[in-house]
C-alpha positions as CSV (number, residue, x, y, z in Angstrom):
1,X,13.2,120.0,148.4
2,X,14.1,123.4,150.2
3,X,16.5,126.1,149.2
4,X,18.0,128.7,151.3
5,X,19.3,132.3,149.7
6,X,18.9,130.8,146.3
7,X,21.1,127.7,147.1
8,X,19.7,124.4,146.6
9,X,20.8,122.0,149.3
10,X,21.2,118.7,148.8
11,X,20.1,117.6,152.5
12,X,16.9,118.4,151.2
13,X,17.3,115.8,148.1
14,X,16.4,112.2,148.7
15,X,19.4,109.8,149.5
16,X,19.4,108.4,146.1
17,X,19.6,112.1,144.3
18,X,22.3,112.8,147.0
19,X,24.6,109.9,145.8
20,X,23.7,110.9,142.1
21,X,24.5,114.6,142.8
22,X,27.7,113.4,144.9
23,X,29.1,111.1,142.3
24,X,28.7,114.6,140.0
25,X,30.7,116.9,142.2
26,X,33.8,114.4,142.3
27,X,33.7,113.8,138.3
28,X,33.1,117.7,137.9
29,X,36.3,118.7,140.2
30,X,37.8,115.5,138.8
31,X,37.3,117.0,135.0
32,X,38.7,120.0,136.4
33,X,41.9,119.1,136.9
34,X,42.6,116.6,134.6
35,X,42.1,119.9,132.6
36,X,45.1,121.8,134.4
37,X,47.1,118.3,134.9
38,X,47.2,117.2,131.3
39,X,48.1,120.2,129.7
40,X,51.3,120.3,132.2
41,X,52.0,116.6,131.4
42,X,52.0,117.0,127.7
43,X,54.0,120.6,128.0
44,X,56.7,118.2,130.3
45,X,56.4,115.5,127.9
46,X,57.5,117.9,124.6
47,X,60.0,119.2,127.0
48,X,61.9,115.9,127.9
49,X,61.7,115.1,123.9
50,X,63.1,118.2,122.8
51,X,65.6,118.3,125.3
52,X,67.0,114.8,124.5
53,X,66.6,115.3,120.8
54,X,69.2,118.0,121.8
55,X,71.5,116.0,124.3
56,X,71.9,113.4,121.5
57,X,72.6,116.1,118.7
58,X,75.6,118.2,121.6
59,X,77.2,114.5,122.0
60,X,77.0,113.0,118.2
61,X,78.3,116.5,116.8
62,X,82.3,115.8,118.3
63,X,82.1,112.2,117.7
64,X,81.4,112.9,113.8
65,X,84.0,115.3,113.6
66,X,86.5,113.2,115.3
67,X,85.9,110.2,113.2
68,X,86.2,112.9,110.4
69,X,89.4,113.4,111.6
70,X,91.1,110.5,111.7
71,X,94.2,110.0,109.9
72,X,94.1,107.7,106.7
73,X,96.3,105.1,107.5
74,X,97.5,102.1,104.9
75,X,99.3,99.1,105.3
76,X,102.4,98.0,103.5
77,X,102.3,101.1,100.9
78,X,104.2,101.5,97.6
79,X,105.4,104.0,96.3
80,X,107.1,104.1,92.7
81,X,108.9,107.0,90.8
82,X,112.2,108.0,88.7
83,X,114.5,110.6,89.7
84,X,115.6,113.5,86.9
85,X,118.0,110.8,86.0
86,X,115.7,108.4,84.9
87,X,116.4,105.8,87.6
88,X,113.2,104.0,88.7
89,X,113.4,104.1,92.8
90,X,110.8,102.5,95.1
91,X,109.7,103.0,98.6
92,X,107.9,100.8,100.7
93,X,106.8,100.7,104.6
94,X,105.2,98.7,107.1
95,X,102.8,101.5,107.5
96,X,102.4,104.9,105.9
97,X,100.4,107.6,108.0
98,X,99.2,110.9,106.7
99,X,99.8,114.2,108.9
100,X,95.9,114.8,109.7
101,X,97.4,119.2,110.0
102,X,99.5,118.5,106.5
103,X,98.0,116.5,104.2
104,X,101.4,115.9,101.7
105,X,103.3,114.4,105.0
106,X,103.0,110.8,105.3
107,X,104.8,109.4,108.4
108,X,106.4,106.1,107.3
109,X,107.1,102.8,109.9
110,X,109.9,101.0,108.9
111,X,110.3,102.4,105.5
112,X,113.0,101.1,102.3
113,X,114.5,102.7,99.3
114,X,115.4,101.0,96.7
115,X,117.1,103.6,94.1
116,X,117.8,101.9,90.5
117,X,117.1,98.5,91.9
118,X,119.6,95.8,89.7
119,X,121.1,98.8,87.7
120,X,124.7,100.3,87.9
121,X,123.5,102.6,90.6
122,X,121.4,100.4,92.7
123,X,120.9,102.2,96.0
124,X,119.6,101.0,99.3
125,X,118.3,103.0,102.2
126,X,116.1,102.1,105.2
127,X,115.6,102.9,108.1
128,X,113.3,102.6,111.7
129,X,110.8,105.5,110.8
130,X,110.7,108.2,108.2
131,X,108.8,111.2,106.5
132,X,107.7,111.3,103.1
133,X,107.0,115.2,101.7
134,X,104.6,113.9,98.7
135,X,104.9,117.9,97.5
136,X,108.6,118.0,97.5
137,X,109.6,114.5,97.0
138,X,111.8,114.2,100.2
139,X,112.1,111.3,102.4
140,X,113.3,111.9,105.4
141,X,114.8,108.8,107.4
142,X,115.7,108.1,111.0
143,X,116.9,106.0,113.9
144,X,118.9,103.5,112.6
145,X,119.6,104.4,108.8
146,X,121.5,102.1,106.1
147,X,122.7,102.9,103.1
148,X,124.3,100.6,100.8
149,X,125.5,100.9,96.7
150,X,127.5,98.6,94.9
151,X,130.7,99.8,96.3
152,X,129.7,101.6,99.7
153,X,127.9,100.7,103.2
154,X,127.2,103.4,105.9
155,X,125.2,103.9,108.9
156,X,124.0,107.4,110.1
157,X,121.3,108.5,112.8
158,X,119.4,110.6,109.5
159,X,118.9,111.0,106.4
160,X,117.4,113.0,103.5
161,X,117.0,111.3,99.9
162,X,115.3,113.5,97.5
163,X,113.5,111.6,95.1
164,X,113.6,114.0,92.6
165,X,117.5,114.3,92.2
166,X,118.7,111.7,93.9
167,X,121.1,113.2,95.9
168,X,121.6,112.1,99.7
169,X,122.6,114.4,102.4
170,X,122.7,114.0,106.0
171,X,123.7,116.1,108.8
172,X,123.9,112.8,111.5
173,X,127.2,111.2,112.1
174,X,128.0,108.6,109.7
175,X,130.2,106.1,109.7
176,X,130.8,103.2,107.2
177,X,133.0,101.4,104.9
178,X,134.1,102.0,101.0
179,X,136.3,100.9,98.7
180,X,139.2,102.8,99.9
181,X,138.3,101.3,103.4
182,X,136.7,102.8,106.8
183,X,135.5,105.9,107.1
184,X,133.5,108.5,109.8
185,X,132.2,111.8,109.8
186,X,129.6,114.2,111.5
187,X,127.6,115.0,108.1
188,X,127.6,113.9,104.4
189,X,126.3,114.1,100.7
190,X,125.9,111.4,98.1
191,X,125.9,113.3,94.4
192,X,125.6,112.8,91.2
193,X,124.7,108.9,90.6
194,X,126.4,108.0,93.6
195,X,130.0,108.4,92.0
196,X,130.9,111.2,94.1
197,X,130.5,111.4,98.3
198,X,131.5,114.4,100.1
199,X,132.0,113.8,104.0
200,X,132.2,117.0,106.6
201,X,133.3,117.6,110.2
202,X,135.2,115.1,112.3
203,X,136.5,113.0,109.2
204,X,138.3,110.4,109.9
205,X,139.6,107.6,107.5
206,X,141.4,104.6,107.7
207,X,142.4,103.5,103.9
208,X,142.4,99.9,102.9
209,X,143.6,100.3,99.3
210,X,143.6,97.1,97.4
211,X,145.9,95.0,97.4
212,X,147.5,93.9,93.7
């Protein structure tokens, strides 16, 4: 074995000691960087995790809050009251939607009135869509409204029945038939217990009185 300036060189080592001494040199620089490699890997590892821990958070957070707000929505609802007369009225719908930006407005499919349902006053109003005001007790009605009492049956584009009165007033033509005979007019009121009906603009009548 020789050494030149201090440095041992392995040319002077036997063949055996130079494969020994070889094999250490790759494992030595081989230790060295799996000492600067690993330390990346794990550092890229953490770095995928956090950053799809965060993806997944950004894209549930919208989902929850739409599913939050959703709209309750109820099939073939009832709805059962009296007015300030004491009459017992009930409304039902196909479907009854609440207004997710006003929580007293339910939307109404198909909805029907029944106002004092086999009494003197029996009333009957339904039409293709309508509003219900929980807060005020209003139903609004449109597209293709009926009305009907014992002695009266109308058709108008709208109409408002307050639950708590029972009064019905419309500001859509009407036109219909009573017991004084055919009548049309470009807004309307039903008062009282339906014993008085006050028809404005564009009145026009054609009277039927009975005959004797």
């Amino acid at each position: 074995m020789t050494a030149t300036d201090g440095v041992l060189s392995d040319s002077s080592l036997p063949e055996h000691r130079r494969a020994d001494f070889e094999r250490w040199r790759r494992r030595s620089r081989l230790i060295r960087t799996l000492r600067v490699v690993l330390p990346a890997v794990i550092a890229l590892i953490l770095a995928g995790l956090i950053g799809s821990v965060a993806w997944s958070t950004f894209n549930a957070q919208p989902k929850a809050s739409g599913a939050g707000d959703e709209p309750i929505r109820l099939l073939n609802p009832r709805f059962m009251g009296r007015d300030d007369k004491g009459r017992a009225f009930r409304l039902t719908a196909d479907t009854a939607t609440r207004d997710p930006s006003d929580y007293q407005r339910v939307i109404l499919q198909k909805p029907a009135l029944v106002l004092d349902e086999s009494g003197p006053d029996e009333m009957r109003i339904n039409g293709a869509s309508g509003v219900f005001h929980e807060q005020t007790g209003k139903l609004e009605l449109t597209n293709g409204v009926r009305m009907a009492d014992t002695k009266n049956a109308f058709a108008t584009a709208a109409s408002m029945f307050d639950t708590k009165t029972g009064e019905v007033v419309g500001s859509g033509p009407i036109q219909g038939a009573g017991g004084l005979g055919e009548i049309s007019a470009e807004s309307y009121g039903v008062y009282g217990k339906g014993e008085r009906m006050v028809f404005k603009g564009g009145v026009r009548t054609r009277l039927e009185p009975n005959k004797k």
